[in-house]
N, C-alpha and C positions, 0 to 999 in steps of 0.2 A: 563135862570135865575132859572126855576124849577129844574132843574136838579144839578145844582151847590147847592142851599139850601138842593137836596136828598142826597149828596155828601157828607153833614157836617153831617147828623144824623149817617151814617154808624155808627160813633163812637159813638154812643150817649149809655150813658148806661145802658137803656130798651132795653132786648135782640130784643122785640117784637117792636118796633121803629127800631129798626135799621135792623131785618130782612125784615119788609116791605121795607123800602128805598132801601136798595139794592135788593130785589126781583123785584122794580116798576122798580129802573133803567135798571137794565137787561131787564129788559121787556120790554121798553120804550126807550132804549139807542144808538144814533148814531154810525155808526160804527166806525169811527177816536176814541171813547172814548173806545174801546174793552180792550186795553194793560193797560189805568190807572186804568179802574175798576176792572181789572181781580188783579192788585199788591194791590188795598183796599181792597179786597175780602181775599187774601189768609191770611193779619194776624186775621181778624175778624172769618175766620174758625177756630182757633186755640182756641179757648173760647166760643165755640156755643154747644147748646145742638144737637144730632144727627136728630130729630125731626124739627129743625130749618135750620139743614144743608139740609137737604133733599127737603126741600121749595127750595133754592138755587139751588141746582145739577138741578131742574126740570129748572129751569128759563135760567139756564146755557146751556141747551141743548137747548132750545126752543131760543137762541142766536144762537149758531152753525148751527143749522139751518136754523134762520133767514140770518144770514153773513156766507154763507158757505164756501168762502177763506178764513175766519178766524180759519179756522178749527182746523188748527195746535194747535196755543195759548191756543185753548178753550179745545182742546183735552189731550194739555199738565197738562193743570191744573185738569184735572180728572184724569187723568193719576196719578198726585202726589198724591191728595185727596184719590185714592185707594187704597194707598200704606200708609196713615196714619192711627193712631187709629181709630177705631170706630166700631161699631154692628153690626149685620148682616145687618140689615133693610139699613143703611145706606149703604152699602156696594150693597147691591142688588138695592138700586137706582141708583148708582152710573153705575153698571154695567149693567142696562138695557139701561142706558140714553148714554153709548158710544153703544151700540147693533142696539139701530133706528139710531144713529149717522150712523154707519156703513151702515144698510139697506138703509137708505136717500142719503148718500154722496156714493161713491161707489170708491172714490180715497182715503178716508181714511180706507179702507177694511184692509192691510198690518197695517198700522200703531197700528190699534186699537185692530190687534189680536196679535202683539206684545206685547201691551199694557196687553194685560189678560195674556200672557205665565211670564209677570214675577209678574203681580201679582198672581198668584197661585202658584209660588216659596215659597209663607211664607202665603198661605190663611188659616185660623183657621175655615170655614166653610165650610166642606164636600159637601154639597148641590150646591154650589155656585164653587165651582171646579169640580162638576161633569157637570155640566151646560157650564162651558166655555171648560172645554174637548171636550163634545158634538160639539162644535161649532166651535173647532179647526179640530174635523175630518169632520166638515162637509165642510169649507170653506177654510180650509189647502189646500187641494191637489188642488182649484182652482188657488191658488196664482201663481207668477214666478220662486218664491224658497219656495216649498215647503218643502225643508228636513230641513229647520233651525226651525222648530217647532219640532222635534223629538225626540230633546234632552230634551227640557222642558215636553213633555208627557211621555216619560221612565222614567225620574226621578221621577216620582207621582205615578210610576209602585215600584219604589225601597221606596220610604219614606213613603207614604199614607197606608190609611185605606183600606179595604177590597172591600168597594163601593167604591172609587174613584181609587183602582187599577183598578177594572171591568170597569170603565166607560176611563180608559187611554187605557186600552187594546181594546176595542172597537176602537178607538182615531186611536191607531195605524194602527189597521186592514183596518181603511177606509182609510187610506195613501196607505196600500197595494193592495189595491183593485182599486185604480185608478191613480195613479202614478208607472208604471211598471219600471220602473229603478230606484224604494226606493224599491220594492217588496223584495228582495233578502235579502235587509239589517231587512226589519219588520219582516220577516223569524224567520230570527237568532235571534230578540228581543223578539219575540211572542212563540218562545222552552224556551227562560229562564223562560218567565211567566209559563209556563205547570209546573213549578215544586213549584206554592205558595201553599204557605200556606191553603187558602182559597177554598173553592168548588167552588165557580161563577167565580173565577178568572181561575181558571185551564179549567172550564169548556169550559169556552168564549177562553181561548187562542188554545184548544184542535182543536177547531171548528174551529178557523182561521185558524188555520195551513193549517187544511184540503182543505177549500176554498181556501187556497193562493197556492192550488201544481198544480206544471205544470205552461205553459206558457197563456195560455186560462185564463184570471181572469174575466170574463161575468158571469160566475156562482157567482163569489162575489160581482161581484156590483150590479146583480138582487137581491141579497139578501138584497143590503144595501137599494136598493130604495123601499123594498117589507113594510107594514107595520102592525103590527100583528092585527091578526083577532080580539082581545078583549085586553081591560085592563088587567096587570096582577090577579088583584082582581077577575075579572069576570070568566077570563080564569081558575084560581085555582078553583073557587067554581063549576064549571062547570064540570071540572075533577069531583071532589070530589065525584058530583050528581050522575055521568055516574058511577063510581063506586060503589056508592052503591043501583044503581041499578040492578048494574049484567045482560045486555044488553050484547046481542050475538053478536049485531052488532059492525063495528068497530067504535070508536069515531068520529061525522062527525062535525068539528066546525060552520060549515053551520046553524042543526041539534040542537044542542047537548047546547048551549049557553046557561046559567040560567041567569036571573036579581038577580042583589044582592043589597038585603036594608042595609046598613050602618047603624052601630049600635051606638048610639050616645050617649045613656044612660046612660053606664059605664062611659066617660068622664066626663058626667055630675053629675052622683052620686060623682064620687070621687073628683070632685070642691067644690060640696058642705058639704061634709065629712068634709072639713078640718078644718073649723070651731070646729066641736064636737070632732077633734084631739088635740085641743091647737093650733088649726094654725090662722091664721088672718081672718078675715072675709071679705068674697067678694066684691066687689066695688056693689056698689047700697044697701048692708044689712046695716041694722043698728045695730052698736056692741052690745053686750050684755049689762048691765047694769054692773059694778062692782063686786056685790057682787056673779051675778050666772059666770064672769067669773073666779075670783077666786075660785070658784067651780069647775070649769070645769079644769084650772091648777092642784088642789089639785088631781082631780083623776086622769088627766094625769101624775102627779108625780110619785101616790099608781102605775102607774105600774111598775116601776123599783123600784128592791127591795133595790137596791142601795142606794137611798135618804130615803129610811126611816130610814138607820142607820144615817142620821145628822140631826135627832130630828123633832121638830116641826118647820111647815113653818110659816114664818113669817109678809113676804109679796111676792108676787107678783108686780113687778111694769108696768107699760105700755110700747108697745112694743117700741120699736126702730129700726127707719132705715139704713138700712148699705149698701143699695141702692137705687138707682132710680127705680122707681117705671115701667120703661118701659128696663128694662135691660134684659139680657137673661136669667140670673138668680138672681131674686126678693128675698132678703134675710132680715128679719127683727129679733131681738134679746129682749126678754123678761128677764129679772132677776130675780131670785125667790131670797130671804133674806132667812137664815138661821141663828142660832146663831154664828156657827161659819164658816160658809161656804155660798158663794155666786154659785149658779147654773146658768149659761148661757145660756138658751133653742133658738137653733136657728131656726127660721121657714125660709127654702128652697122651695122655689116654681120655676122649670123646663119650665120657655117658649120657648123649644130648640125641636121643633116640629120633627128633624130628630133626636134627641138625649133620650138616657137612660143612668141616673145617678148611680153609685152604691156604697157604701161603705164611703158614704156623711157624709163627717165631716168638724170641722174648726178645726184650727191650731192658739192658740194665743201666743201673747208675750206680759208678762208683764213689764212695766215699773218698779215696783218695786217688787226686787228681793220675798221679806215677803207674796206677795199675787201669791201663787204657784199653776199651777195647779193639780192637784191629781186624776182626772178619763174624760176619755174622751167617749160617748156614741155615736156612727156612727147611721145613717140612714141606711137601708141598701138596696134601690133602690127608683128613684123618676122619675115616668114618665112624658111624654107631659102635662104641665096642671094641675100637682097636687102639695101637698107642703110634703113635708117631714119635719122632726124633727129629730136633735140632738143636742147632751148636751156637756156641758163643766163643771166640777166641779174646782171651785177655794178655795181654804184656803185662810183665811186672819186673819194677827196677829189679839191678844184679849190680851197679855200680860197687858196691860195698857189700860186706856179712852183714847186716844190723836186723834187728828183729823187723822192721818196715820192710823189708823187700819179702819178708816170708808171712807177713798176717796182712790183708787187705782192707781191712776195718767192714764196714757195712757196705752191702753189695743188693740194692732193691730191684725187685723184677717183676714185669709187667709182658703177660702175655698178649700179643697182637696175631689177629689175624683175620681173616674174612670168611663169613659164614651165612651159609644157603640153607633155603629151609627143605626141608626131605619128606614126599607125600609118598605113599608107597613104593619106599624103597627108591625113589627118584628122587634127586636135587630138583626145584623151583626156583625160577628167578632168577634176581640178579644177586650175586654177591655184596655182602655190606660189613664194613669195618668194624670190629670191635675188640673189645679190652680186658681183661682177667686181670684184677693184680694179685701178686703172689707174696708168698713171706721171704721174708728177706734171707740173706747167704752171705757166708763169709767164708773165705780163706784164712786157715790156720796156719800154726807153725806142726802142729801134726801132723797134717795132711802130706810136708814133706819129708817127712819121717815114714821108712818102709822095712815093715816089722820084722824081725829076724827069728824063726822057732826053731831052727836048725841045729844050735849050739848046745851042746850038754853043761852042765853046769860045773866040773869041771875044768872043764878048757876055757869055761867063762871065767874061774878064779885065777886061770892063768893067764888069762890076757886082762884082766881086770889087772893084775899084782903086777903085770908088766908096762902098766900106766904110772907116770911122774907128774903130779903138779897139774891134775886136770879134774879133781875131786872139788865137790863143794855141798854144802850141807844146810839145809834148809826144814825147814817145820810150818805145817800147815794142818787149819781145819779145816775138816770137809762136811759136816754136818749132816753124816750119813747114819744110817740107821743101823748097818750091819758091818763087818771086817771084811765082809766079800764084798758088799757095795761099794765098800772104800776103793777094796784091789781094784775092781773092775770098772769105777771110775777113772783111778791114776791109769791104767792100762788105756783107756779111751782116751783121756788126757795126753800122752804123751805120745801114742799111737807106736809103741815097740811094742813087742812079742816078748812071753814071761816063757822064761828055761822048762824043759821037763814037767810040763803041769805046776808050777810054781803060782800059779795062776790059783789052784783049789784051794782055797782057808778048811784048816780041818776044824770038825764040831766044837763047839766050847772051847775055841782058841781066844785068847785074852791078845795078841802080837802078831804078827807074818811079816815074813822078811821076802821078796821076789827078787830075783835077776832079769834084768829085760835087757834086749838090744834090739837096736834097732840102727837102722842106717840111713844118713839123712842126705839131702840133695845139697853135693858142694857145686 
């Protein structure tokens, strides 16, 4: 009977209810119920955050395990889950949790490495296709047919990045080196590679060839089982040391080893940089107060000499999101007001730990034709961790007062820029084009409204009662839950400043009446 009442919440429309219910059931769950919970599961994936999915994949594995003839069904549905949208994070759950599936069960060893050759057909994560390469040369050539894995790691020789050619050519070489009747064919496949693009790639394929000649391949697979003396980090600074020592002697890795302190400093200065750049403020700071951040906008503006040919600013408005706050690239948009010109400052923040961004812009389309844009200002690189800044200048008609020249309708944005992949702490390669899209933005008739808290509410009734014939009286519902959700809605709504704390609803108030002013761009 528990189980049948966890059954009904799956749909329940609290993300957070219905991922426990199905995380209990999985967890909790007979095995005859494997096939109905696994078909309730897959449409509630399709509308879950990646964060909430990843609870699931864990529960999901920790089933496979528990019912390990179920392996198939359980395998199949990670299977498709890998193959759908979602974030690295998500993705790298997904792919450690068929990995113990694999090391636990040892009959789904083929299935599950098919499983990764075609998801790294279409993987948009470097890291994570270097990783299941790795695991294809390591566990390939145990399999019964190992040459049907071949095709899919040459191909990542022809399509991929600079690290994930290295890490396919690797891939290959271990097929060569322990399967002698592919040997002949990874020959021919590992001379094509000698001639990329790349230094590590030609380097590593140079190497293999060498190791693969002749019929004797013991020399290659003591290399592959050997395993190096240091981290590369270690191993580099360690050269560096002996060099500039100028030691007679020959370099002994034994010998010769330095410790290396990780420098952590620089990451951290330039997180907390970004704040004094115009960027958002770090989780746990408390923002600035208003008026010193429109300070800090006004000078981040003075530095582009651009914007001071369209006059005096006029507001600053608060930022906006244009994504989720756990995505790989954290993007939020400020508006600066001008008179005749709206400025779009996008703050770019990089949490793509193997990635370097460069040449960081957005790309918008306006819904109405009149509000055009007129200058666009690139970032021009944004590391692990930090936030970059670029701009958007938009024109928008003034021919006339009418609410069209002050609301823009739908404003869609599309992040563009070029991105290098990053192996200790170094860019690799060559730079390659790519796309983020973002959630859409608008300009209000708020936005050019700039709040006024100055005035006591007195002097308000006397400039109010000094007004003729410019009163108008309207009624609305808002369909809010409390009298201060109401205020503090119409207050966002309208974007003026409430008198005196006019703004607080007292306890068990049934009414509230506010003054607000604000001052709008003529």
């Amino acid at each position: 009977p528990c189980s049948v009442d966890l059954e009904h919440l799956i749909n329940d429309s609290n993300r957070n209810v219905a991922t426990i219910a199905i995380t209990t059931l999985l967890r909790t769950g007979v095995e005859q119920n494997v096939d109905r919970l696994m078909k309730s599961i897959a449409g509630f994936m399709t509308d879950t955050s990646d964060e909430f999915k990843i609870v699931l994949i864990d529960a999901i594995k920790s089933l496979c395990l528990k019912f390990k003839h179920r392996h198939k069904t359980l395998l199949a549905f990670l299977s498709a889950s890998l193959r759908e949208e979602g974030g690295k994070e998500y993705k790298r759950a997904i792919m450690n949790a068929i990995l113990e599936i694999i090391e636990k069960i040892p009959e789904t060893k083929e299935t599950g490495l098919e499983q990764f050759c075609e998801f790294i057909e279409d993987c948009e994560f470097p890291k994570l296709s270097m990783k299941i390469l790795d695991l294809l040369g390591t566990e390939g050539p145990k399999t019964k047919h190992p040459g049907r894995y071949i095709r899919f790691i040459f191909n990542r020789v022809i399509l991929e990045t600079a690290s994930v050619r290295s890490a396919a050519v690797t891939a290959l070489a271990r097929f060569g080196a322990h399967v002698p009747d592919l040997t002949p064919s990874i020959r021919i496949l590992l001379s094509r590679c000698a001639a990329d693009d790349d230094d590590e790639v030609r380097d590593r394929a140079v190497l293999f060839l060498h190791l693969l000649q002749g019929k004797d391949l013991s020399l290659a697979q003591e290399f592959f089982k050997s395993e190096a003396p240091a981290n590369p980090k270690r191993l580099t600074a360690s050269l560096e040391a002996f060099l500039q020592s100028k030691m007679d002697v020959p370099f002994d890795v034994k010998k010769h080893l330095v410790e290396v302190v990780e420098e952590k400093k620089k990451v951290a200065d330039e997180k907390s940089d970004s704040k004094a750049n115009g960027g958002p403020p770090r989780a746990g700071v408390a923002a600035p107060k208003p008026e010193a951040q429109n300070q800090m906008y006004k000078e981040l503006l003075n530095k582009y000499p651009y914007f001071s040919t369209l006059g005096k600013l006029f507001k600053s408005c608060a930022p906006v999101e244009l994504t989720e706050s756990e995505t790989e690239y954290v993007v939020t948009c400020v508006k600066h007001i001008y008179k005749e010109h709206v400025v779009l400052q996008f703050n770019v923040t990089n949490n793509m730990e193997d990635q370097l961004l460069e040449n960081v812009s957005v790309e918008i389309e306006t819904e109405d034709p009149d509000w055009a844009e007129e200058k666009v200002i690139a970032a021009e690189s944004i590391a692990f961790g930090t936030t970059g800044i670029c701009f958007v200048c938009i024109s928008r008609p003034i021919e006339e007062f009418k609410r069209e020249n002050f609301a823009s309708g739908t404003i869609t944005n599309v992040l563009k820029f070029l991105v290098k992949d990053v192996e200790n702490g170094v860019a690799q390669g060559v730079a390659v084009e790519d796309e983020y899209t973002l959630e859409d933005l608008e300009v209000v008739e708020s936005d050019f409204m700039q709040a006024v808290t100055t005035i006591r509410t007195m002097d308000f009734k006397k400039q109010w009662e000094a007004l003729t014939n410019v009163q108008a009286g309207k009624k609305f519902s808002l369909g809010l839950d409390d009298l201060q959700s109401a205020v503090d809605a119409v207050i966002d709504l309208l974007g003026m400043g409430a008198c005196e704390a006019m703004n607080e609803v007292a306890e068990n108030a049934r009414s509230h009446g506010v003054f607000m002013v604000g001052k709008f761009l003529s």
